[in-house]
N, C-alpha and C positions, 0 to 999 in steps of 0.2 A: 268740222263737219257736224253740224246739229237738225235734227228732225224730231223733236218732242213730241208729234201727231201719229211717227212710226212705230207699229207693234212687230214682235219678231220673237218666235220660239225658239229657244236653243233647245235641243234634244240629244242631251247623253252630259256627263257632269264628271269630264277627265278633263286633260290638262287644255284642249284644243276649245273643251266646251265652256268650263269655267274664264278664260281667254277670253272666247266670242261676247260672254254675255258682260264680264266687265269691260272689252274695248264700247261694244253697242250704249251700253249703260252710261258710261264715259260721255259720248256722241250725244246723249239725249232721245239715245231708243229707250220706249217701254216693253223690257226684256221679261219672257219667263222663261225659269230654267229649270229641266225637267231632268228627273233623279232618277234611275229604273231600277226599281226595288233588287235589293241586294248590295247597288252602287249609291248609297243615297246620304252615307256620310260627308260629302261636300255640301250639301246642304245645309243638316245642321250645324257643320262648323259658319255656315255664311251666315245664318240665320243666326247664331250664339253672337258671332260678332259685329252683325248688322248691315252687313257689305262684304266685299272682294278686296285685297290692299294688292297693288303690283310694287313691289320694294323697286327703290331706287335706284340697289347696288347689290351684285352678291361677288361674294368673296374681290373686292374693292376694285369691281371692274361694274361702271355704268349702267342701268338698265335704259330699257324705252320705256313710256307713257306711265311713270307711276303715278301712284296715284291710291284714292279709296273711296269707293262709291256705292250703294246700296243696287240692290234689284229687286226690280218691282214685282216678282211673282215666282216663288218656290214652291214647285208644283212635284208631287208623288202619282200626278192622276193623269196617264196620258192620256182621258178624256179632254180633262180641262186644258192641255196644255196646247192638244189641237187645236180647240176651241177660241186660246187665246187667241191667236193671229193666222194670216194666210200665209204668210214667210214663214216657212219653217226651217232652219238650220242644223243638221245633223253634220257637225265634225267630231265622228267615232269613227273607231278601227270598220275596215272595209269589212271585217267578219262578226260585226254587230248592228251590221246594218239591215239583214233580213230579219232577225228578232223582232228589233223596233219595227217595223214597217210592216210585220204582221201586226202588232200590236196597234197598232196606226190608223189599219185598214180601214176600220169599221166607222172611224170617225174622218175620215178625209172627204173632202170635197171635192167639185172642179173646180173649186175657188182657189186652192191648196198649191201652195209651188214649195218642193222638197227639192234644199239644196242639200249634196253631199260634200264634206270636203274631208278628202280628196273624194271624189268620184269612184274609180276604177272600177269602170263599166255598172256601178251600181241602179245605174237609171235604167238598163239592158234587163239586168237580174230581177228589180223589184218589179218592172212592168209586165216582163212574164206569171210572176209570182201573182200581179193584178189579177189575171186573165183566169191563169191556174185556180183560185178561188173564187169565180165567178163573178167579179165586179168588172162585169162587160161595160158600164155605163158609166164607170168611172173614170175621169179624163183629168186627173191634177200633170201640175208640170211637173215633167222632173230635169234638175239639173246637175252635170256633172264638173266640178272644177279640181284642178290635176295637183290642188296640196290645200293647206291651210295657209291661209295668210302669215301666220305668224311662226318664229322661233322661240318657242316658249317651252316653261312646268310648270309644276305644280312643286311649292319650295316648303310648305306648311297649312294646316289647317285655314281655309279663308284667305290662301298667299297664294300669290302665282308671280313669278319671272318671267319677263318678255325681251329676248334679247336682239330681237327688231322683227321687222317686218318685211314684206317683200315690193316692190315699188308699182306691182299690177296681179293681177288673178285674171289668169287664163281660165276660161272656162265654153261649156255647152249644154245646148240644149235638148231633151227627147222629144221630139223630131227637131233637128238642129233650126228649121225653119222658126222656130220659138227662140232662139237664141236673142235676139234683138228684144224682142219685151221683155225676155226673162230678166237681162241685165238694168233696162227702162227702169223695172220693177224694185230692183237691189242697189241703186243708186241713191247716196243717203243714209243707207241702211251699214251696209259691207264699206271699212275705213279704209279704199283701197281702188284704185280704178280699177276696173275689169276687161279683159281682151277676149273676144268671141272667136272661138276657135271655130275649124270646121265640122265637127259632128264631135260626139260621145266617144266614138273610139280618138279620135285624135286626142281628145282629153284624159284617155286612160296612155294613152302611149306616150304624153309628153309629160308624165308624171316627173318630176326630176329625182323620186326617188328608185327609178329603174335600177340604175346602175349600182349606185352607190351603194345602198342600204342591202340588199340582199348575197350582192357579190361579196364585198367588204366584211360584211358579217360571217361567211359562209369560209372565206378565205383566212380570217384572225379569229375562229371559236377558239382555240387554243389559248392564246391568251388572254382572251373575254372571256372564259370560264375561269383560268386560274388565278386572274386578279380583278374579278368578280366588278368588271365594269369600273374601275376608278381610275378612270383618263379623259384623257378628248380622244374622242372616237375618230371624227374628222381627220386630226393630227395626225393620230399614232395609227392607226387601220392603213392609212392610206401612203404606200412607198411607192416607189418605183415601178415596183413588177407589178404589184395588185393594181396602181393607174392605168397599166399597160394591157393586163386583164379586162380592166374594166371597160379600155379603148377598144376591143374586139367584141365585147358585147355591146357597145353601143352602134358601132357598126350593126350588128344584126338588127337591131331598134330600128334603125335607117332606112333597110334596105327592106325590111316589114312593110315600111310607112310606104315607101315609095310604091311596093307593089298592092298596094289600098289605094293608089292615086291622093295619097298626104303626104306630103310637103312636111318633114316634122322639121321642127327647130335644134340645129344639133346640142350636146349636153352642155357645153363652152358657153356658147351664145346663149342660153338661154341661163344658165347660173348668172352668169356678168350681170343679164340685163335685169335679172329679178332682183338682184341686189346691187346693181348700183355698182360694179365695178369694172378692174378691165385687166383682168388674170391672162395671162396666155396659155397655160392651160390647165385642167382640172384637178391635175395632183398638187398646184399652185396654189388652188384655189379652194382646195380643203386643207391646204399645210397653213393657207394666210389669211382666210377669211374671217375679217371681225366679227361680224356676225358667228361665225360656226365656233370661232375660237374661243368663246363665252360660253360654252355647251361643255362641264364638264365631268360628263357621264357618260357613259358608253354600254351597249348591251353585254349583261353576264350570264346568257346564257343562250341556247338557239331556240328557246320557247319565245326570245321578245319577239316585237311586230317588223322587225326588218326581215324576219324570216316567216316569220307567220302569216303576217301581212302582206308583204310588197313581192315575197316570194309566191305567194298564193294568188295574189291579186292584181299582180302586174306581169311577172314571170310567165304563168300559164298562159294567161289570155294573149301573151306574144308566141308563146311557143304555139298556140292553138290557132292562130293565123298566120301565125308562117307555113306551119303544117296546109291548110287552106291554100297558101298561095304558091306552094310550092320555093320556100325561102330556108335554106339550114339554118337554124337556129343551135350549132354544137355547145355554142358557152352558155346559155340561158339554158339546154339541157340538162349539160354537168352540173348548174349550180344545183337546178332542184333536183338530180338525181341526190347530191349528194346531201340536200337537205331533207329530203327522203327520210334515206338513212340515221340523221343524226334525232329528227324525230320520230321515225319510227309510223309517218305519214305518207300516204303515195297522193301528192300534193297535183299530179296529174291528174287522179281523180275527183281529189276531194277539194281542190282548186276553182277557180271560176271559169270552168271549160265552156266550150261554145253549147254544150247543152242549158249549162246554168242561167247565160247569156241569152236564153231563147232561138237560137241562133244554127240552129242543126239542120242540116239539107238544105242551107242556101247557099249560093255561089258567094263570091264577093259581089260581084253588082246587085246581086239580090241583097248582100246586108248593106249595101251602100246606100242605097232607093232607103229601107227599111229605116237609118239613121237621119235622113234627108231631111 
């Protein structure tokens, strides 16, 4: 896949950002990648060594797409970096996404299509926040897709490991009726086909890391704190009974979507088909997955983003429409009740509740019209 005429701004310089701009770079986009002061040491190491290298192999298991390639534009100024392109790519954590996007504001256009990945309901949040500061006339697209493309880190200064990819990117549009040119648009660009889901919320609920990442983590702090993360998380996190936990929260995921009139894709079917396999079931499918089983790190502590993140921004906003639809949500309680406590955060509030969401005093058919 080559487009050498394509411009495309990555925006945020972790492990998912560095990724985007050397896979695009790779393809024959002309990438800038954009540092947010504070975070800007990825840059000068790409700029000391002239490019991004994705190693071939770590610890003597194969990577995907290595490789070493330069990028065309290392940018400190999110003036300029808006300015480079109308694509713009932000895959940062869901709780750096308002930051940027204040930052953003002043320079966006209606020309402007802001992808998120993952999404999780970010397209909800920043267009309220549009409003909230008065840029009534302002009309960029926003889009939300439910992960990153890739299974990747950051391994060394100017290095990143890619330990595949996933075989399509579900994603949507604000107002989902954009969904169709938004993808038009990304064609070329994103090394990966794309699937148009039904609206933004479908795209925050069929995040694949619902289950896994926040339950998982929330269930093994114990011995993710005591041996400070050096395993496969995938592996060793997930037995038996925590598969079995994790089978009752996905239920509640379900049963959300259905009373939203969405159809979600169960956790099974939708693991298999992004990666290309055909597990029978989930606790299978993180004990044997090539792809996962090249990961091997694990969070050591419940500050990382599987609790930070997927708990705050996936967690609530289901608990927050089940609550809406009249749907128990008991295990995606306990998780955050009890991740709460371990941070010392009441993740109810400070979460992405249906206020943050813009989303207060409407029914469901009124957020459903509202998503359309």
């Amino acid at each position: 896949m080559s487009n050498r005429t394509s411009t495309v701004t990555v925006i945020g310089s972790g492990n998912a950002g560095l990724t985007s701009a050397y896979h695009l770079s790779r393809n024959g986009c002309d990438v800038c990648l954009y540092g947010s002061p504070g975070f800007d040491q990825p840059l000068d190491d790409i700029q000391q060594k002239g490019g991004l290298e994705a190693l071939p192999e770590l610890a003597g298991v194969p990577l995907a797409f290595s490789g070493f390639t330069p990028i065309h534009t290392l940018s400190r100024d999110i003036a300029e970096a808006i300015a480079f392109a109308d694509i713009l790519l932000m895959p940062v954590p869901s709780f750096a996404q308002e930051v940027l996007f204040d930052a953003m504001l002043p320079f966006l256009t209606n020309s402007h299509m802001l992808v998120m990945m993952p999404g999780n309901y970010g397209s909800l949040t920043l267009k309220k926040r549009m409003r909230d500061q008065g840029y009534h006339n302002l009309d960029p697209t926003f889009v939300d897709t439910i992960s990153i493309p890739w299974a990747c880190r950051i391994i060394g200064p100017a290095q990143i490991a890619i330990m595949g990819i996933k075989e399509f990117l579900p994603m949507a549009a604000l107002p989902a009726s954009s969904t169709g040119a938004a993808i038009a648009r990304l064609e070329g660009i994103l090394p990966l086909p794309m699937k148009p889901l039904k609206n933004v919320i479908a795209a925050g609920l069929e995040n694949i890391n619902f289950g896994g990442h926040p339950l998982l983590t929330t269930l093994n702090i114990g011995l993710l704190e005591n041996f400070s993360g050096n395993f496969n998380y995938y592996k060793d996190c997930c037995s038996p009974s925590t598969a079995r936990a994790a089978a009752v929260m996905e239920q509640e995921r379900l049963a959300i979507g259905k009373a939203l009139g969405i159809e979600l894709t169960p956790e099974l079917e939708a693991m298999n088909a992004l990666y290309r396999t055909n597990f029978e079931s989930v606790y299978e499918f993180n004990r044997s997955s090539e792809t996962h089983g090249k990961v091997t790190s694990a969070p050591g502590s419940a500050n990382h983003r599987y609790i930070t993140e997927d708990a705050s921004y996936l967690l609530v906003p289901c608990h927050e429409f089940g609550r809406l639809a009249q749907v128990p949500t008991p295990m995606v309680d306990a998780c955050l009740v009890i991740d709460n406590a371990y941070n010392q955060i009441d993740y109810f509030q400070e979460g992405r509740n249906l206020e943050k969401m813009g989303l207060t005093g409407m029914t469901i058919d009124q957020i459903m019209a509202y998503v359309a």
